[in-house]
C-alpha positions in Angstrom: 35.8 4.2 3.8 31.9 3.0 3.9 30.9 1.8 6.7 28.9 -0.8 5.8 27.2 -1.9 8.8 26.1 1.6 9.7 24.5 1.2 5.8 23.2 -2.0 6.5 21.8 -2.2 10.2 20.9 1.3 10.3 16.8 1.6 10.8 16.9 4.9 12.9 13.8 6.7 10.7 13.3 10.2 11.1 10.2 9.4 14.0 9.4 13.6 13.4 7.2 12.5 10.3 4.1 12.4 11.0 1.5 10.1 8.8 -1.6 11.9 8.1 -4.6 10.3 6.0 -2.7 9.8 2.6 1.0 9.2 3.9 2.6 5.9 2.6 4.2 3.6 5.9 7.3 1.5 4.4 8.2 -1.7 6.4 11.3 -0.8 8.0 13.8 -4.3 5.9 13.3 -6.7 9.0 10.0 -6.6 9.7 9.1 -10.9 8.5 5.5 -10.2 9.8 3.4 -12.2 7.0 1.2 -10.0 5.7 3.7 -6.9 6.2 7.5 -8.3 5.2 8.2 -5.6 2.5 5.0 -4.0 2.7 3.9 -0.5 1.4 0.6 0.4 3.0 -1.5 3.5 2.0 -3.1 5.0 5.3 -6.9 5.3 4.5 -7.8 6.8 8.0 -5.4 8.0 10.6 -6.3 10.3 14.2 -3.1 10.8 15.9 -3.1 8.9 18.8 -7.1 7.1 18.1 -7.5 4.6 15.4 -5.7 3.8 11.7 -6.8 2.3 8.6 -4.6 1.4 5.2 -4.2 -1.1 2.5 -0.7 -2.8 1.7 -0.2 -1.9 -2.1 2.1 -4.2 -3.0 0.7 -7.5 -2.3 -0.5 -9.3 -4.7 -2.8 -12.7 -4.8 -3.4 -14.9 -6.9 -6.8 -13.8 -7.4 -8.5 -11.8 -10.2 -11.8 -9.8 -10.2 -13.3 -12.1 -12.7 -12.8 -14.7 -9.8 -14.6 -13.0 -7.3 -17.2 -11.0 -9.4 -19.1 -13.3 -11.5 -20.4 -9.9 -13.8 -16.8 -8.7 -14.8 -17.0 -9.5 -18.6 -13.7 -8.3 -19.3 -10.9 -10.9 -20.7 -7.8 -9.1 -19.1 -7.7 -10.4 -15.7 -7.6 -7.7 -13.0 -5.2 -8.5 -10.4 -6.4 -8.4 -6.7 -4.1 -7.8 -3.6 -4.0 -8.4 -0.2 -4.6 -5.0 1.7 -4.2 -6.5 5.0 -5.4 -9.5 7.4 -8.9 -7.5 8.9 -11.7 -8.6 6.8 -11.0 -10.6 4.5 -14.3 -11.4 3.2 -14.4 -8.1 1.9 -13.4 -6.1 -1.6 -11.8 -2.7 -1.2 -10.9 -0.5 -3.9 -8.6 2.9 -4.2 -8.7 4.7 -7.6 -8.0 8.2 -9.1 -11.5 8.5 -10.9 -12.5 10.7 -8.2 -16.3 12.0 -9.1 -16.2 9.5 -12.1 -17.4 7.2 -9.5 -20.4 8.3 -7.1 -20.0 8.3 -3.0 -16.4 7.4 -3.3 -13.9 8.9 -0.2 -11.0 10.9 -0.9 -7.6 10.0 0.4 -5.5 12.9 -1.4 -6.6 15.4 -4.2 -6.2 12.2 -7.0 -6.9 9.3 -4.9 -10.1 7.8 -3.5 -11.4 5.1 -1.7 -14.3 2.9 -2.8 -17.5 4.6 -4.4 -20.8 3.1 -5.9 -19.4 -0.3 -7.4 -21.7 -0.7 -9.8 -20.4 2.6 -11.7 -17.0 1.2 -11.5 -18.1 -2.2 -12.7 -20.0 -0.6 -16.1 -16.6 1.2 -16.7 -14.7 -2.0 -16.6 -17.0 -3.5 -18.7 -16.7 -0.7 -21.1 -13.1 -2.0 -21.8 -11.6 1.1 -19.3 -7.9 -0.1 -18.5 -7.6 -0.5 -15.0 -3.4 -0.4 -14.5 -2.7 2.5 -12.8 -6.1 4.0 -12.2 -8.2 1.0 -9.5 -6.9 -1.2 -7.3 -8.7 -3.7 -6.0 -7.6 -5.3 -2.3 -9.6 -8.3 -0.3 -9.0 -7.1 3.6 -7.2 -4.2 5.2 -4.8 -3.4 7.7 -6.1 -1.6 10.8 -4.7 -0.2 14.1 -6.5 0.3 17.7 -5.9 3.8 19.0 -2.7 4.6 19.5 -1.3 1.6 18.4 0.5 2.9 15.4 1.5 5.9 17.0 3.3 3.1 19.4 4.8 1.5 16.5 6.3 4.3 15.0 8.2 4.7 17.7 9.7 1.3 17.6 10.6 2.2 14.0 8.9 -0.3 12.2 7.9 1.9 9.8 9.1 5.0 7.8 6.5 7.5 6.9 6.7 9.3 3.4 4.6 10.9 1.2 3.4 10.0 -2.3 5.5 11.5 -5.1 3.9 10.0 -8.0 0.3 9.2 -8.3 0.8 8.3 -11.5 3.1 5.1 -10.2 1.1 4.4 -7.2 -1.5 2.0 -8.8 1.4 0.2 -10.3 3.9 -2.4 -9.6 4.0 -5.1 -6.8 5.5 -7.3 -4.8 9.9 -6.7 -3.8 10.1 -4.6 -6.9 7.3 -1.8 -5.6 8.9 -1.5 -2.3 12.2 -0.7 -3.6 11.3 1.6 -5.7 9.3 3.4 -2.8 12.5 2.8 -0.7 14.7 4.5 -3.4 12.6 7.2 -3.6 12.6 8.4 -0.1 16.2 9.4 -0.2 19.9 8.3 0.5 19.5 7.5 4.5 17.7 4.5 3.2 20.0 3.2 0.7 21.2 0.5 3.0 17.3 -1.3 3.2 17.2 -2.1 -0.3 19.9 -4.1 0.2 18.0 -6.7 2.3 16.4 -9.4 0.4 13.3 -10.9 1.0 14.3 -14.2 1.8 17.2 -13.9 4.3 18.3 -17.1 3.3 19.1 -16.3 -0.5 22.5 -14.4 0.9 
């Protein structure tokens, strides 16, 4: 017989995971925070125990580059998301052009962080398709030291690694999470079975 409260209620992550520059953090299917309800955030900068610094990839605004950057000249508008509520007035972007574009950070072997954005911009405007390779986010998430360390302990995350850099750049929203979700393995079957809005049960 399933036990479908154990399935449903069950948020005890595996806390012996530990993030590292690079992991994904999943929003454990309670979380109604605003900017981190079913978020899936990509840590940019983590010290175990000092300070933490991602960008939620799966939430999306309902701005475009061409909105922001008057000398986009490309047609196709190029979403922009909301990688977290610190600094807002700022653009951010994570691609897998690596060297392609000058003084940009890496995150993993196929994924960087910012870069000379002029580079980037001539590429755009040379008609390069964006989906899947940059991702562009106004604001990021942040943590003081030891705060998520503290968090993960309360569970309200689950730590994974990517599997697919190919995927990471794409998808948004309920539908990106869920497939993150589905990805990390059976224990977590019972989250995707949380909706959104807790009030379209």
């Amino acid at each position: 017989m399933i036990d479908f409260e154990s399935l449903l209620f069950n948020i005890d992550i595996n806390s012996e995971r530990i993030p590292r520059c690079g992991s994904l953090l999943v929003a454990e299917p309670f979380l109604r925070e605003q900017y981190f309800h079913h978020a899936v955030i990509c840590l940019v900068d983590y010290e175990p125990r000092g300070s933490a610094m991602g960008v939620v990839l799966n939430n999306l605004t309902s701005y475009t580059l061409q909105d922001l950057v008057s000398s986009v000249k490309v047609k196709t508008p190029i979403p922009i998301y909301c990688g977290g509520p610190m600094s807002c007035d700022r653009l951010y972007f994570v691609h897998t052009l690596g060297d392609v574009v000058p003084d940009a950070r890496k995150i993993t072997d196929t994924l960087s962080i910012g870069g000379d954005f002029d580079v980037l911009l001539s590429i755009i405007n040379d008609g390069y398709d964006t989906e899947g390779s940059v991702r562009f986010f106004i604001g990021y998430s942040g943590w003081s030291p030891g705060q998520l360390d503290e968090e993960l302990l309360k569970k309200v995350w689950a730590v994974t690694d990517i599997r697919d850099s190919h995927s990471l750049l794409k998808g948004a929203e309920d539908s990106y999470w869920h497939r993150v979700v589905r990805s990390m393995g059976p224990e977590f079957r019972g989250w995707l079975y949380h909706p959104r809005n807790p009030h379209s049960n």
